[in-house]
matplotlib code that plots the C-alpha trace (Angstrom):
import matplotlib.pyplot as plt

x = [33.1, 30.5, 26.9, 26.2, 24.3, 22.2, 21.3, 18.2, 16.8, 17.0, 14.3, 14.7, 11.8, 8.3, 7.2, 4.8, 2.0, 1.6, 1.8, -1.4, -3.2, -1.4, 1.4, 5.3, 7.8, 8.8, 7.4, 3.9, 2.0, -0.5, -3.0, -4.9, -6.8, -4.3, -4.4, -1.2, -1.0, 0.5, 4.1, 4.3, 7.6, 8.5, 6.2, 7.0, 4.8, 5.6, 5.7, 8.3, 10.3, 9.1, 8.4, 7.9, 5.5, 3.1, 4.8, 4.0, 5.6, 4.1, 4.6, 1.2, 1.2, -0.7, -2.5, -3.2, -6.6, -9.4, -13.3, -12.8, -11.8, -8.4, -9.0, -12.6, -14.0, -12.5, -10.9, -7.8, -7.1, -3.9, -3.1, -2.3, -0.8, -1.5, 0.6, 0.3, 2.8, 2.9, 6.1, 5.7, 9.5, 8.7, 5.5, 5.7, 1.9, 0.3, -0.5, -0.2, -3.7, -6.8, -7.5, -10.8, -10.2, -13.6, -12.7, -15.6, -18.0, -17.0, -15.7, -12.5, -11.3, -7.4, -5.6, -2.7, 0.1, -1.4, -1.0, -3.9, -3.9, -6.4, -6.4, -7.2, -10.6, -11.5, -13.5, -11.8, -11.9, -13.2, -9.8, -10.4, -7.1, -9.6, -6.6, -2.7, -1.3, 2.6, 3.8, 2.5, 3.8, 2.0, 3.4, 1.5, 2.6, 0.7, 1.2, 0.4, 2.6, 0.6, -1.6, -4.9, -8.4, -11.7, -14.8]
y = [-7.7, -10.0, -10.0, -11.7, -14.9, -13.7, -10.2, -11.9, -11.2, -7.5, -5.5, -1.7, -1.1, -1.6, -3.7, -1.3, -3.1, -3.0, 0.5, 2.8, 4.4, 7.0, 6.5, 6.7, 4.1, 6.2, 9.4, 10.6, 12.3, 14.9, 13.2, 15.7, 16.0, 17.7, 14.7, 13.6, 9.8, 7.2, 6.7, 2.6, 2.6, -1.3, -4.7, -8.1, -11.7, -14.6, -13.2, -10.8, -13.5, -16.8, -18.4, -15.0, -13.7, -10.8, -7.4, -3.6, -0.1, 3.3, 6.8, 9.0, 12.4, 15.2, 16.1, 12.5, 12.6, 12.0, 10.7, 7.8, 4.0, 3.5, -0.5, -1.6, -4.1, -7.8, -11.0, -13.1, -16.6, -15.4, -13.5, -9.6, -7.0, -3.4, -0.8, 3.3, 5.1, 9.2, 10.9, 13.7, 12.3, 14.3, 12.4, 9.3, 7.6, 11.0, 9.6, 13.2, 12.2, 10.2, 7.0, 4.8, 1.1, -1.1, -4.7, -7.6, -4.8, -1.9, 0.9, 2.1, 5.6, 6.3, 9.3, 7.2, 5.1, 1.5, -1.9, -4.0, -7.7, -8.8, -13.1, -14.9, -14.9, -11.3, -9.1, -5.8, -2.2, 0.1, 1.8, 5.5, 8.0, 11.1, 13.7, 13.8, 16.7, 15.2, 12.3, 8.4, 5.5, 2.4, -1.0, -4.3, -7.7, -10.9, -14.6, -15.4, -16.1, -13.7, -10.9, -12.2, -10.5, -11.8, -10.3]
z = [-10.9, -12.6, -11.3, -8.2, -7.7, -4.8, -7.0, -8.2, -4.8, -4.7, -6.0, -7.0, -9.0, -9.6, -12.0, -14.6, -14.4, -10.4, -11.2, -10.1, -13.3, -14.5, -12.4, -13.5, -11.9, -8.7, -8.9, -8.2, -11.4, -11.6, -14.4, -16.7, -13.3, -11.7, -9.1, -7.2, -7.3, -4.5, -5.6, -5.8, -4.1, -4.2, -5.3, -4.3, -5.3, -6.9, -10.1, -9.2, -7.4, -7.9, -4.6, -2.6, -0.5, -1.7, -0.3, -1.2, 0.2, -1.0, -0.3, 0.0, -0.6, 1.5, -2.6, -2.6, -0.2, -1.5, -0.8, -3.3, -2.3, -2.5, -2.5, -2.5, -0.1, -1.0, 0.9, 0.4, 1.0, 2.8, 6.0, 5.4, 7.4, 6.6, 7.9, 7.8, 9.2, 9.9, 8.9, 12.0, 13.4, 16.8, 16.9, 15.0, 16.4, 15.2, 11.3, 9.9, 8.3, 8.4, 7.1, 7.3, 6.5, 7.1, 8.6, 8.5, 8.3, 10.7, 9.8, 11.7, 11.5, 12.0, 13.0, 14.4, 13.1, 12.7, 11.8, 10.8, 11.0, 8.3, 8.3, 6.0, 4.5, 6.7, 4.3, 4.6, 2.8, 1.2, 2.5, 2.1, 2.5, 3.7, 4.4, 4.3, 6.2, 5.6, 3.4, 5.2, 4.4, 3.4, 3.8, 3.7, 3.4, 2.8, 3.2, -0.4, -2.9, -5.9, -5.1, -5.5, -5.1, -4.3, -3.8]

ax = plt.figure().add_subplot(projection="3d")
ax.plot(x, y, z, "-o")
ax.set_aspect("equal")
plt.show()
């Protein structure tokens, strides 16, 4: 069976260079550091698909906590929706972690599943992952068609 026409629309893999630093397609790494990294788990924008919306899905690991910014603080001219989810399946609010994402100024702390509507324009982060007690998972989604940063 030859290759569908509607295959184009499918993605399985990340593209390298939405990649984090030091990161491998899929699988978390332990740099030189001895660091886990985010595993990037899918990346969608108008560069992947021409046309699409901005989309991003990423497993966090309880070695991936840290005090450092995982985003710094920036704006978009789209509307975004960031998600964090706990993996705790007899709990699924409790966010198995903590998370402190700064919206238009103030500073939020999160120990629950969330979704965060950011529109358009918001200033939002730093985003700081502060402890991972089991796996979360990270979704966002924007209205724009490429990822684009301002500060």
């Amino acid at each position: 069976m030859g290759k569908l026409k509607t295959s184009k629309y499918i993605i399985t893999d990340v593209k390298a260079d939405k990649l984090f630093p030091g990161e491998q397609s899929g699988i978390g790494r332990k740099p030189e550091s001895g660091h886990v990294t985010p595993t990037h788990v899918m990346w969608l924008d108008g560069d992947v698909i021409p046309g699409a919306f901005y989309s991003e899905s990423v497993w966090i690991w309880p070695d991936c906590a840290s005090e450092q910014p995982a985003a710094e603080a920036h704006t978009h001219d789209f509307t975004e929706v960031i998600t964090f989810f706990g993996t705790d399946f007899e709990n699924p609010k409790d966010l198995c972690g903590e998370v402190e994402l700064w919206l238009d100024g103030e500073k939020h702390v999160m120990t629950k599943s969330f979704l965060a509507y950011i529109p358009a324009g918001m200033t939002h982060c730093p985003l700081i992952v502060r402890r991972v007690e089991r796996p979360i998972f990270h979704f966002t989604v924007g209205l724009g068609g490429d990822y684009v940063r301002e500060k």
